[in-house]
C-alpha positions in Angstrom: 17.1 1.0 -9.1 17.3 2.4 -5.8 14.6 1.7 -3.2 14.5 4.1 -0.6 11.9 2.7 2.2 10.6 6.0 4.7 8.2 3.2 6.1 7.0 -0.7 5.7 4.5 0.6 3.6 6.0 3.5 1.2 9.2 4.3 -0.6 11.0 6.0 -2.7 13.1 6.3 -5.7 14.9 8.1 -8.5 14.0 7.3 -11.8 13.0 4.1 -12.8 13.0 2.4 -16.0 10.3 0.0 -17.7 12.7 -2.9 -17.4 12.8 -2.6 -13.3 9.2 -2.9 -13.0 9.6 -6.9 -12.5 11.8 -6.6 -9.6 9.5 -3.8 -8.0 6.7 -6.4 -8.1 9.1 -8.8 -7.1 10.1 -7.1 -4.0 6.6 -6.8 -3.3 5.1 -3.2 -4.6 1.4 -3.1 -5.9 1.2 0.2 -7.0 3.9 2.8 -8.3 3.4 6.4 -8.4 4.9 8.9 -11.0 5.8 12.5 -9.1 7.6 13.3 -12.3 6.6 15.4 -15.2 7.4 14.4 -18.9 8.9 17.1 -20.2 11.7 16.5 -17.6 12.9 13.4 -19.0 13.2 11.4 -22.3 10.4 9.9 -24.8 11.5 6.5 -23.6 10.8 7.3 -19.8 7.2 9.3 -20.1 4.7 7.9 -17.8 2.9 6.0 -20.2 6.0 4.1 -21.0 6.1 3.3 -17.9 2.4 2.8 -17.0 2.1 0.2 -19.9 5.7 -1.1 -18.3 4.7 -1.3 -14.8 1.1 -2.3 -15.5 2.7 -5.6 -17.7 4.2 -6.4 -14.2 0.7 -6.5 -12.7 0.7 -3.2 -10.8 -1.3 0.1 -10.5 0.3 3.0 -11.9 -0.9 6.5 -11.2 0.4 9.7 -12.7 0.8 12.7 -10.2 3.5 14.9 -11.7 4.9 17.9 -9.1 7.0 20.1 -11.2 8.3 23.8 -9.5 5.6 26.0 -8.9 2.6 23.4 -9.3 2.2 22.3 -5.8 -1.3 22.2 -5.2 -3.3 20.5 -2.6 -5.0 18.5 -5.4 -2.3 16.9 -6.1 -1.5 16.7 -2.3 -4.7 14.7 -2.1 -3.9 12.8 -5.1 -0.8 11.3 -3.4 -2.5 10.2 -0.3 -5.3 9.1 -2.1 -3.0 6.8 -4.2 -1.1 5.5 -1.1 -4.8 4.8 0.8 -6.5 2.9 -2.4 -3.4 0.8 -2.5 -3.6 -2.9 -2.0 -0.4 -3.0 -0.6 3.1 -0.8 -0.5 3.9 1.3 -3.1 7.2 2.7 -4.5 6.6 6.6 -5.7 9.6 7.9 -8.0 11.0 11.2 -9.2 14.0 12.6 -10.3 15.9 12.0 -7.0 13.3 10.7 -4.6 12.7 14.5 -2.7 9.4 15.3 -4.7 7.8 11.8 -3.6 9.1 12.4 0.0 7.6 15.9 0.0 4.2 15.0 -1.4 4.0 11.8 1.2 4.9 13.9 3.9 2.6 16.4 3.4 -0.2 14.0 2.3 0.1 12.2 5.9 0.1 15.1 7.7 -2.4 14.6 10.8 -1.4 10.8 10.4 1.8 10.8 11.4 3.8 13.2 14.0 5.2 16.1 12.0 8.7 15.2 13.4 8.6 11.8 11.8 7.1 12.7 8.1 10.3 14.9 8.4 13.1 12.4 10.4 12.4 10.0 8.3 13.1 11.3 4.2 16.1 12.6 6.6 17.2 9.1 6.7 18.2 9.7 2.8 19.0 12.8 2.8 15.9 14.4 1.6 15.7 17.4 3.8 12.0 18.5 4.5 12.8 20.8 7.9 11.1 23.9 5.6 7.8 22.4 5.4 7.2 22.3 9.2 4.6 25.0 9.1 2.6 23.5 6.2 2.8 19.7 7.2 1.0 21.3 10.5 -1.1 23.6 8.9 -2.4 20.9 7.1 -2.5 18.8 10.2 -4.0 21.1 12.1 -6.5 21.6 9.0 -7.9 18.1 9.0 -8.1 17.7 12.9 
């Protein structure tokens, strides 16, 4: 496991498995957000494997696969939607970590300063200088 924190209060991480859903409570996670898509990954690793897996551990789990070409705004929304309801931080996993980056980046746009939602995925090397123009167009959009 491989918790990569972009702020006190979101993170991070390539693929998870069931049995690290202890120590994600355990270091203090309530809810855990799935940006990857099923077909992507093995029977034992689909998300409700993992929901039943992370829910056991006494967390929310929500489901908001990005896969190419499916970026939406609704699932935009969904993201920051999942990170607001949250009772506390939450961990958001993918293949490598980018896809949960992207999607909180542009679901805090207007929240954050566009140079930050990008400086600091930087940190760990997710590289989101090419969504300047929609992180403020979507700032822009809700202010």
């Amino acid at each position: 496991m491989d918790i990569r924190p972009l702020t006190e209060t979101y993170a991070v991480s390539p693929q998870i498995m069931p049995e690290d859903a202890a120590a994600i409570r355990a270091a203090g996670y309530t809810t855990v957000i799935c940006n990857r898509p099923d077909m992507e990954i093995p029977p034992e690793l689909h998300a409700d494997r993992m929901r039943e897996a992370v829910e056991a551990a006494g967390m929310t789990f929500v489901e908001n696969p990005l896969s190419h070409g499916n970026l939406t705004l609704d699932i935009v929304e969904l993201q920051g939607r999942a990170i607001a309801d949250s009772a506390g931080p939450v961990l958001a996993y993918c293949a490598s970590g980018n896809r949960s980056s992207v999607l909180w980046a542009l679901s805090q746009a207007g929240r954050m300063p566009t140079d930050e939602l990008i400086g600091l995925p930087a940190r760990f090397g997710y590289q989101l200088g090419g969504l300047r123009a929609q992180i403020e167009a979507l700032a822009a959009a809700k202010g």
